[in-house]
N, C-alpha and C positions, 0 to 999 in steps of 0.2 A: 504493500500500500504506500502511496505518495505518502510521507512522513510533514507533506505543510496539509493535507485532507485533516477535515474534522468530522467526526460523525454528530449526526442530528444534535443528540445530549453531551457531545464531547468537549474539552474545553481543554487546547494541548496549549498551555500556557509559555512552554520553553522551545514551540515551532517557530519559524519563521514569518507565521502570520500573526503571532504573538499578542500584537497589540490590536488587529481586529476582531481575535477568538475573546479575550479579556472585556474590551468593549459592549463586546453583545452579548457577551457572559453575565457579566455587570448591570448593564442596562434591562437586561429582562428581571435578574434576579433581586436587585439591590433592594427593591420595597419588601419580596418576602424574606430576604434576609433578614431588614431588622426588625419586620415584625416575629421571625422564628426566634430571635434573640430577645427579644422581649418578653416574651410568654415561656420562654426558657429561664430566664430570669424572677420574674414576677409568679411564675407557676399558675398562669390566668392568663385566658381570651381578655376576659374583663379588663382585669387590672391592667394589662399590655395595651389595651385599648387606649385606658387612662391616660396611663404615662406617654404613650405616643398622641397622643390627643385625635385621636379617633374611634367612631365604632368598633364595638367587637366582631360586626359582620366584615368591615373590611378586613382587622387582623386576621379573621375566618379565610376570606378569599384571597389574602396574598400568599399566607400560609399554604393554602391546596394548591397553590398554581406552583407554588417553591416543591412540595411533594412530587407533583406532576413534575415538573421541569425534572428533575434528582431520580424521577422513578425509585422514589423511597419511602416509607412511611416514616416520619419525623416523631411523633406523637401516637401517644394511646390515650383517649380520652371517653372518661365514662361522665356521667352527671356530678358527679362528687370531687374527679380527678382529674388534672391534666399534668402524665409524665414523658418526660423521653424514651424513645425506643432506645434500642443499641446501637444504633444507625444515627438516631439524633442528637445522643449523647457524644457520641465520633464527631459528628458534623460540627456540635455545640462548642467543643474542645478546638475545635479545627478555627474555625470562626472567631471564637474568641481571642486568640494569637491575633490573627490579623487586626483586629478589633482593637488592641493593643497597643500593636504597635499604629496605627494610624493614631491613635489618643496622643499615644507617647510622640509620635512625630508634628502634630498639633500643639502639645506642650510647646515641644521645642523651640518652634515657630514661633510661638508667643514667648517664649521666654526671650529668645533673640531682641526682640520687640522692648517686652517689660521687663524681665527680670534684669540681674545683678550685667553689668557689660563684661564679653567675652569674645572670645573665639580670635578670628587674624583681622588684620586691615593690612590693604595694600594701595599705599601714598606715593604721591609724585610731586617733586618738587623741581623750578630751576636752579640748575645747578647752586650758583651765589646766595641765594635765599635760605636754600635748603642747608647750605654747610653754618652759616654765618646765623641762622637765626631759626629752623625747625629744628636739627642733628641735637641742640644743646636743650631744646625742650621737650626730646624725647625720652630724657632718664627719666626726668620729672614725669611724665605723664605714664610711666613703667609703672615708677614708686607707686603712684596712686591706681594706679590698674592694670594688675598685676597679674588679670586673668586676660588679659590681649597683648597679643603679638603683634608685630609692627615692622612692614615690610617697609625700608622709606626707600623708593629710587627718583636718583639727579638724573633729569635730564631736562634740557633747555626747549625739546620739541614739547606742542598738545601733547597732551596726555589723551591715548584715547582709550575712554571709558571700561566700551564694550571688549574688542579685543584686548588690552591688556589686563583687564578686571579689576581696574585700578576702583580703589572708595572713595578716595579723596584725594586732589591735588590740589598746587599750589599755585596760580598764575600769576604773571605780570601783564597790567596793561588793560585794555579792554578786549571782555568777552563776548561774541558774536554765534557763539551755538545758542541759539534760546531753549534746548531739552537741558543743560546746564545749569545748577542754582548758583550763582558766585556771589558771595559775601565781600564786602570792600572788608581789609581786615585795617589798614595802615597806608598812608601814602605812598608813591615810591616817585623821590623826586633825584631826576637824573642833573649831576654836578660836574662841571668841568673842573679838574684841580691837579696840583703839581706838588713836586716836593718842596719845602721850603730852601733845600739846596738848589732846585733846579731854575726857581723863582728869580736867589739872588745874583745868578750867574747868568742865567739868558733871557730874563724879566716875565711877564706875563702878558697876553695878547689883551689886546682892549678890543677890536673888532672881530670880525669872524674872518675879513680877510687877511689880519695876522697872524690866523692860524698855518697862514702858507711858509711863513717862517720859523714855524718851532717842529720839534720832534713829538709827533702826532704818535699813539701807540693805539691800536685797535684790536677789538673783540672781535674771533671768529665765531661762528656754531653752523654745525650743519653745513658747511659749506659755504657760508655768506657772513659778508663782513658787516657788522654793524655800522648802518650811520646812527652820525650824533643828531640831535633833537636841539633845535635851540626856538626861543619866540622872540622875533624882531617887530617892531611896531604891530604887535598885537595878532600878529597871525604866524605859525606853526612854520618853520622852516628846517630843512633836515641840511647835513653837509656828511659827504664823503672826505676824511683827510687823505692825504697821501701819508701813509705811513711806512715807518721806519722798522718798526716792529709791530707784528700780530701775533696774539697769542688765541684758541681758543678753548681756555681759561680763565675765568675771571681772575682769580687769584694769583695767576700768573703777569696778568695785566697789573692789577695792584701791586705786586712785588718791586715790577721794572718801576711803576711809575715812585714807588718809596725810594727806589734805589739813583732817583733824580736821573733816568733816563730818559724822561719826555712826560706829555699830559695826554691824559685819557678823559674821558666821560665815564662816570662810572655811576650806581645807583646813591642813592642817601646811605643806606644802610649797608655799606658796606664800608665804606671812608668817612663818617661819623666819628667813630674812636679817635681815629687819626688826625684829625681836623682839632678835635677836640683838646688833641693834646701838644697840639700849634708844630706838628707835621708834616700835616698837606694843607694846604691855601686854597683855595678857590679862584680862579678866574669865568670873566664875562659870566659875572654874577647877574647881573640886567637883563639877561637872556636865558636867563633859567625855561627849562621849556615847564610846560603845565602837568601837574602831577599824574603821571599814570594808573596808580595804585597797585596792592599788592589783594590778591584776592584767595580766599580761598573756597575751591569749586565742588561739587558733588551732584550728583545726576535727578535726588529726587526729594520734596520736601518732605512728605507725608511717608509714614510709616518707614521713615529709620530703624534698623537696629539699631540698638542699644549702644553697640563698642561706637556708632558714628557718631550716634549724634553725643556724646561726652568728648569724642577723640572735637569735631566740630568745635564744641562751647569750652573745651581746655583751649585748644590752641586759641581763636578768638579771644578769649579772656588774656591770656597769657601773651602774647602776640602786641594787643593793645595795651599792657599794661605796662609795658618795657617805656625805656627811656623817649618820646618824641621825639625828641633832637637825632638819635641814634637811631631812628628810623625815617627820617629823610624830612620830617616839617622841621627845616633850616629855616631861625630867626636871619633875613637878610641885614637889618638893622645890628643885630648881635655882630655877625661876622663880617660888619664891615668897621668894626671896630678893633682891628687891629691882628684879623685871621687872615689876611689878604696883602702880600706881601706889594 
């Protein structure tokens, strides 16, 4: 016999038609199933009636159709009694395993939901952000929950969602998928700036066209070189340098430019510390371009698991609670008092 064949009452679960024998297996039997689990329970038409909130005539007739279908006798019932046969006691045992585990797999579900936060997340961040400001609030967010694992990967592309099963990531900029939720977390204001050694030896540009004069260092990723961002009388102007050096690393860009090899652009929140501690200077501060922010993304508002939406409202809290200055709302007024060589 062809091994995907089903016979009329047959139900070959582990064939290759699997999921259409199951289907029609299910769909004819599922009402007299739980009414045979009912009255196998309750020991009553009646009372099964009750609890399912229907007649005992219909328990009556899903029950005979579930016999009919099974060609078995489930039940012995006199006026006094209703027991299982040996057959409906097997079935009852058999049934209730599944029964079980569908409850236990509905827990689960909710527990994921409401209970205690657990299981894995798998985050994305860019590169810069992620080393310099998620990587160090992830012990912190272990310490306190302890029952989620935490997958974080850097990389400067979208994150996408679906194929890499990412929970949650971390963007720069503005976001243009609208199936995306993104939270602005903090601003992210990009800075042009130098070393203060590099300042006092080959000064700093006042326009954009004496950037054609200094040692320009550029960010790669993915293959494309970043232009810089600047706003000139009120409207958005981008400029390609000629540069001397590219790296694509951020951190590698930050090095050269500490090490008063040239000026870069680079975010607030990564040359904050160093500004702060009258290391790196600022130029064509007038031209700051308009905040992009820093956001962070996940696919669905309603009905979160649990480990997101905490991993979510940690990092948010956490995130916003850090220094301002250290994350890119630079007082201009402040740093033009003597951060700017």
């Amino acid at each position: 016999m062809d091994q995907s064949d089903t016979s009329p009452r047959g139900f070959r679960v582990g064939l290759p038609n699997s999921a259409d024998a199951l289907s029609t297996c299910f769909a004819t039997s599922y009402a007299g199933i739980i009414a045979f689990m009912a009255v196998a329970t309750e020991g009553s038409f009646a009372k099964a009636g009750e609890r399912l909130g229907i007649g005992r005539s219909a328990v009556c007739r899903n029950v005979q159709k579930l016999e009919t279908q099974l060609s078995t006798r489930l039940f012995l019932r006199t006026t006094r009694s209703t027991n299982l046969t040996q057959e409906g006691e097997r079935f009852f045992e058999n049934c209730n395993q599944g029964v079980t585990h569908i409850v236990e797999a509905m827990n689960d579900m909710l527990d994921l939901r409401q209970g205690p936060p657990r299981g894995f997340l798998r985050v994305r961040s860019t590169v810069g952000f992620g080393r310099k400001v998620i990587a160090p609030l992830l012990f912190r967010f272990s310490e306190a929950y302890p029952d989620i694992a935490v997958d974080l990967l850097l990389d400067d592309r979208p994150a996408d969602f679906a194929a890499e099963q990412i929970d949650v990531a971390f963007r720069d900029g503005c976001i243009e998928d609208s199936s995306i939720i993104a939270k602005q977390l903090i601003p992210m204001q990009m800075v042009l700036c130098a070393s203060r050694t590099y300042a006092e030896e080959r000064g700093l540009p006042s326009t954009l066209e004496d950037l054609r004069q200094h040692n320009c260092i550029n960010l790669r990723s993915n293959g494309r070189v970043f232009e810089w961002d600047f706003k000139v009388d009120g409207h958005m102007r981008k400029y390609l340098p000629t540069a001397r050096l590219a790296f694509n690393d951020a951190d590698l860009v930050l090095q050269a430019v500490l090490e008063g090899r040239g000026i870069a652009q680079m975010p607030g929140y990564q040359i904050c510390d160093y500004i702060a501690r009258n290391e790196l200077v600022m130029a064509l501060k007038r031209y700051v371009p308009d905040d992009r922010g820093h956001y962070i993304c996940y696919l669905c508002r309603q009905n979160l698991p649990s480990r997101i939406r905490v991993f979510v409202d940690f990092m948010t809290e956490e995130i916003r609670a850090l220094n301002p200055f250290c994350l890119g709302e630079f007082n201009l007024d402040y740093l033009e008092s003597g951060r700017e060589a």
